[in-house]
N, C-alpha and C positions, 0 to 999 in steps of 0.2 A: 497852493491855491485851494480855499473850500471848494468842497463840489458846490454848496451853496450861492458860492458869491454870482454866479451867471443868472440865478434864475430869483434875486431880489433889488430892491428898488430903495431909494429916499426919496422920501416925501416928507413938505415943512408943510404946514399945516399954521395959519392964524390963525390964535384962539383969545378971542374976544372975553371978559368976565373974572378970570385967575386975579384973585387977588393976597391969597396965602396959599401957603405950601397943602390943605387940606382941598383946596382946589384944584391944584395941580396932581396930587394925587388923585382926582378921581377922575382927571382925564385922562391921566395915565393908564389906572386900571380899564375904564372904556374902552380904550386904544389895544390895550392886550387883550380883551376877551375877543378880540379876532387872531385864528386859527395862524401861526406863525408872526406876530407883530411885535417887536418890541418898541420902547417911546423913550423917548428922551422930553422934558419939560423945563421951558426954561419962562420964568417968570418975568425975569426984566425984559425979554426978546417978546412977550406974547405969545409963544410958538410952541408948535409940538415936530420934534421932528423924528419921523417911522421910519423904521429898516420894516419891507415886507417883500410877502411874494413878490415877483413882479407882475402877476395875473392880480393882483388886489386892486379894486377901482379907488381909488385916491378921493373922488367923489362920496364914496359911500363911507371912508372913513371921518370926512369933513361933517357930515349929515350924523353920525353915531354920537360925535361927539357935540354938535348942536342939541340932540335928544336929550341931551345928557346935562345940557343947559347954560352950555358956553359955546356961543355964534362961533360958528370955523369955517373955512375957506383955504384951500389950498393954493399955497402960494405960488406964482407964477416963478 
């Protein structure tokens, strides 16, 4: 077992706007210039889904990548 795996989290993320792979990459990139995140992007699903800390607010990764200029909302 990672020492890691206790202390991170999934979170799936709707992301509104992707409509080629140049999109998806730069919510990817978004998604990573937070401090431990990596992203997964999938284009036909709409969705982003994050391995993070588990102290990372789910909220504020939704909001990053709104800025960023694809509506997000994390998924229930």
């Amino acid at each position: 077992m990672s020492i890691f795996s206790k202390s991170t989290k999934t979170v799936v993320l709707s992301v509104e706007g992707m409509k080629c792979e140049k999109c998806a990459a730069r919510v990817k990139s978004t998604l990573e210039k937070v401090r431990g995140v990596t992203a997964e992007i999938s284009l036909d699903e709409a969705s982003a889904t994050v391995v993070c800390p588990e102290k990372t607010d789910a909220a504020a990764l939704a909001s990053a990548v709104t800025e960023a200029g694809f509506p997000a909302s994390v998924k229930a």
